[in-house]
Legacy VTK file of the C-alpha trace (Angstrom):
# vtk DataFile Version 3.0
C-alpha trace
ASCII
DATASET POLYDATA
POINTS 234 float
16.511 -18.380 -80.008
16.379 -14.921 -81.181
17.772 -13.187 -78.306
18.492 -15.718 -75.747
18.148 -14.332 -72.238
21.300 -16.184 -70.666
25.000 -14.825 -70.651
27.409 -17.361 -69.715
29.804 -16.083 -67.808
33.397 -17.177 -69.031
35.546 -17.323 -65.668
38.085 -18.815 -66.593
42.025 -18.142 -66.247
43.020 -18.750 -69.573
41.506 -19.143 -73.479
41.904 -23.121 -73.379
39.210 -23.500 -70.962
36.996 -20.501 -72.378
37.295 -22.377 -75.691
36.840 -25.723 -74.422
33.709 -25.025 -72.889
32.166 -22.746 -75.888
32.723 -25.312 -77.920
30.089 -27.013 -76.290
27.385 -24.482 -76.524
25.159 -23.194 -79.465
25.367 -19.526 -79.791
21.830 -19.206 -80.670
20.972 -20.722 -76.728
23.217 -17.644 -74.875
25.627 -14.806 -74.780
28.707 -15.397 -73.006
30.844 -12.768 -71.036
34.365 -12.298 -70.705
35.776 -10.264 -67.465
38.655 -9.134 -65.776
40.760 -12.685 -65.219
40.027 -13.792 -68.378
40.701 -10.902 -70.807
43.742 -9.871 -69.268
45.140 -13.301 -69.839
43.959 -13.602 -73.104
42.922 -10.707 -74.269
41.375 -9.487 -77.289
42.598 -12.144 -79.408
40.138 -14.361 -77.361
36.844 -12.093 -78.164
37.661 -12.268 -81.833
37.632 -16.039 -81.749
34.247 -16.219 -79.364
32.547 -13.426 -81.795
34.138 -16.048 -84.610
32.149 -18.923 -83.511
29.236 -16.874 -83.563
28.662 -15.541 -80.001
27.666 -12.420 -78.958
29.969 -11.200 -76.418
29.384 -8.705 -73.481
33.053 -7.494 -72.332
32.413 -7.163 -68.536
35.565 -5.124 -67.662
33.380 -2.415 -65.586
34.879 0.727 -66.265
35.734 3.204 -63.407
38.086 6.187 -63.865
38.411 9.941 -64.935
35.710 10.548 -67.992
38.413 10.505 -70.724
40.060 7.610 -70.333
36.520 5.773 -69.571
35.858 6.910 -73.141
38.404 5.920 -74.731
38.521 2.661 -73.239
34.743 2.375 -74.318
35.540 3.318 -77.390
38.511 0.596 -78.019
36.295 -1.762 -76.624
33.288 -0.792 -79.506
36.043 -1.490 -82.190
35.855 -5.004 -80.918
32.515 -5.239 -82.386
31.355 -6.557 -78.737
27.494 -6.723 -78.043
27.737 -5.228 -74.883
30.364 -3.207 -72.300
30.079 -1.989 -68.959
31.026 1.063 -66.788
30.544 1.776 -62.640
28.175 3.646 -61.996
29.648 5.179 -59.024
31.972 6.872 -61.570
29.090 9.656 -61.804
27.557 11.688 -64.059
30.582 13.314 -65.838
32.140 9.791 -66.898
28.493 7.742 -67.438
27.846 11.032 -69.869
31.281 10.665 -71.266
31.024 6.831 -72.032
27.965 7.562 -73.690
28.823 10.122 -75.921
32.111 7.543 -77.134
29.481 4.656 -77.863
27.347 5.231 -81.045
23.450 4.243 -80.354
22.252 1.417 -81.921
26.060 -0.154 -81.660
27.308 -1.860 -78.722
24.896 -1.643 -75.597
26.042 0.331 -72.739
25.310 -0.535 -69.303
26.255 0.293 -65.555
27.184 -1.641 -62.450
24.827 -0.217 -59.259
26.087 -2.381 -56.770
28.222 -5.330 -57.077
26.071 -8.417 -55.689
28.491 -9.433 -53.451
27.934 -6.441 -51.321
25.511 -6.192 -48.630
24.552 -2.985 -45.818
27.876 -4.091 -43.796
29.637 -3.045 -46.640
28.174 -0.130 -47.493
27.953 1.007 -43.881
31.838 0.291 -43.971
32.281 2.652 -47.067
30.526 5.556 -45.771
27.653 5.154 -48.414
24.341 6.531 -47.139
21.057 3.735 -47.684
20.390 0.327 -48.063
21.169 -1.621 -50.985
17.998 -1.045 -52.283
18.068 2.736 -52.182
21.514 3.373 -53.849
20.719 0.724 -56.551
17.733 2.650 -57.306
19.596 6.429 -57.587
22.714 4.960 -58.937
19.737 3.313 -61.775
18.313 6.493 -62.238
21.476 8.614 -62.429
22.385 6.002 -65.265
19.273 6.610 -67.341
19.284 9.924 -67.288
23.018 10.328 -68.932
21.243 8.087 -71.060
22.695 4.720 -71.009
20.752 1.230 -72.258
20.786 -0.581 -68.913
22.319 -1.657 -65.347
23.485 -4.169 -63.338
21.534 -5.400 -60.731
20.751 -8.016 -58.285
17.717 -9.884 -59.440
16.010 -9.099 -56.292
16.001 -5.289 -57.183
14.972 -5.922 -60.727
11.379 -5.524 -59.932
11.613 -2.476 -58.561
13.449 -1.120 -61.280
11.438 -2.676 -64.064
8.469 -0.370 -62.335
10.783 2.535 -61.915
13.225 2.830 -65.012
10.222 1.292 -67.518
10.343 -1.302 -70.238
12.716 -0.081 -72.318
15.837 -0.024 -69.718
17.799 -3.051 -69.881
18.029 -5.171 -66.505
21.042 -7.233 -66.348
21.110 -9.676 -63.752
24.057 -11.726 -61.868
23.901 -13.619 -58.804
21.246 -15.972 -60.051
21.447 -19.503 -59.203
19.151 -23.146 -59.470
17.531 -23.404 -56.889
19.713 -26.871 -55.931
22.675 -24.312 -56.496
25.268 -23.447 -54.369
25.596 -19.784 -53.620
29.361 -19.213 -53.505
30.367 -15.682 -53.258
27.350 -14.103 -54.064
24.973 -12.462 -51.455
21.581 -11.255 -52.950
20.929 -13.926 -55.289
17.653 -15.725 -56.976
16.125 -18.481 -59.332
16.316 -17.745 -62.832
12.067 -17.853 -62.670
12.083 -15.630 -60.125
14.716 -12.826 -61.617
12.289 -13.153 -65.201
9.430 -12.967 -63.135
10.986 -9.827 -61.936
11.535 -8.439 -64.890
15.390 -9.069 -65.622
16.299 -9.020 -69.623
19.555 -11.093 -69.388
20.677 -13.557 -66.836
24.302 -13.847 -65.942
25.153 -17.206 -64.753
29.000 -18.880 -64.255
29.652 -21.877 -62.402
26.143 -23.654 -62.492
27.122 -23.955 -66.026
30.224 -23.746 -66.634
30.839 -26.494 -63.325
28.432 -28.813 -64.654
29.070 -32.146 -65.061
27.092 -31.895 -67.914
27.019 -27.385 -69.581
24.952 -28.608 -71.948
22.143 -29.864 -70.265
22.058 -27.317 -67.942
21.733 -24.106 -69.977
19.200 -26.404 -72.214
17.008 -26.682 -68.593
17.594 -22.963 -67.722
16.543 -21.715 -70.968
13.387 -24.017 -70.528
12.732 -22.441 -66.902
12.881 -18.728 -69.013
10.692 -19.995 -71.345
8.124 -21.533 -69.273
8.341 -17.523 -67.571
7.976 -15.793 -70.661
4.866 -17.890 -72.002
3.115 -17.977 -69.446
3.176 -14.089 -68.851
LINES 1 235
234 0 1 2 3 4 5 6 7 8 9 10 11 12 13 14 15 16 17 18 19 20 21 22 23 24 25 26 27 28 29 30 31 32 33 34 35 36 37 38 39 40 41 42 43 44 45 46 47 48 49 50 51 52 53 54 55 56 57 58 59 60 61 62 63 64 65 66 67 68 69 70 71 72 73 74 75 76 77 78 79 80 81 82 83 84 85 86 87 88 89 90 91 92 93 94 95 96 97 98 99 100 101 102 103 104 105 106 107 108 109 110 111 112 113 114 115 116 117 118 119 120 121 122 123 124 125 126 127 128 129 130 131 132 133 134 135 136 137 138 139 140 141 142 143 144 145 146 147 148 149 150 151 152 153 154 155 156 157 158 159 160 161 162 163 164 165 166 167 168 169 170 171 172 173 174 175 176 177 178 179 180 181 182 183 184 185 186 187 188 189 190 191 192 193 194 195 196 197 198 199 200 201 202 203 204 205 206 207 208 209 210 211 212 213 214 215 216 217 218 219 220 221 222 223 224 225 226 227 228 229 230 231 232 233
């Protein structure tokens, strides 16, 4: 596969079982994604040997403070030679432009949390954040494309939405998707990995129903055959 459409996400507390488990998978059938608990215990030691085996990594450390040190921790992170990083985009314009303008085009992509998909209107309502989910995924997506960054993260069940708004060249990244046999765990606005293609998701981030299977291997091989069913028949 070319550009395979799943990013296994690497949740792990330390390298052993990061490396246990990649050593499993073909990096030509996914991506995988590192994060906060695993990177800080292992650091960037660990993306050199994941980028060593051949996978394409997208650092997930979802970057959130004033727009210098945002850039210079995008910036670090594009010396890492990693495939993709992420910033909040609640952050706002000053630090999404600033991240930008530290990552070259054409180098690593650059993409931007909306809303994590763990949060629902309760929360927001909590916060003091005016709209539904819906409606501050869609301006925090269109604040992000216009300080011209590659992409967000979304909930698949917004992706359709935004395919139609943001166009086909805006990359749709999409967690909280689940088998539908799957067990939902933390996650709140969640779908099928047909339905978030069919809604026009890129990549599909997906932990446990892998990495938790009694069998990884198996399991990416019949998600990649869901996305592929998707894609040809469209």
């Amino acid at each position: 596969m070319s550009d395979p459409r799943i990013i296994v996400a690497l949740d792990f507390p330390n390298a052993e079982y990061a490396l246990s488990l990649t050593a499993k998978l073909d990096p030509t059938w996914c991506r995988v994604k590192v994060g906060k608990e695993l990177f800080t215990a292992a650091g960037p030691h660990l993306i050199e040997k994941l980028m060593g085996k051949g996978f394409e990594v997208f650092l997930d450390l979802k970057f959130h403070d004033i727009p210098g040190t945002v850039a210079n921790a995008c910036r670090a992170a594009v010396a890492l030679g990693v495939w993709m990083i992420n910033v909040h985009a609640l952050g706002g314009r000053r630090m999404l432009s600033a991240a930008r303008e530290a990552v070259p085009p054409d180098s690593t992509k650059l993409i931007a949390v909306t809303l994590l998909t763990s949060m629902e209107q309760c929360d927001l309502d909590e916060l003091g954040v005016n709209g539904d989910p819906h409606d501050v995924v869609q301006r925090l997506a269109l604040l992000t494309q216009d300080c011209g960054l590659d992409g967000v993260v979304c909930s698949p069940r917004e992706a359709a939405e935004l395919r139609e708004m943001m166009g086909p060249g805006f990359c749709l990244v999409t967690p909280g998707v689940r088998p539908a046999d799957a067990s939902l765990d933390d996650q709140k606005r969640v779908s099928t990995p047909r339905q978030a293609i069919q809604n026009g998701a890129d990549y599909l981030v997906i932990g446990r129903p892998i990495t938790q299977a009694s069998d990884p291997v198996s399991m990416l091989r019949r998600l990649n055959d869901e996305i592929d069913e998707v894609r040809n028949s469209s």
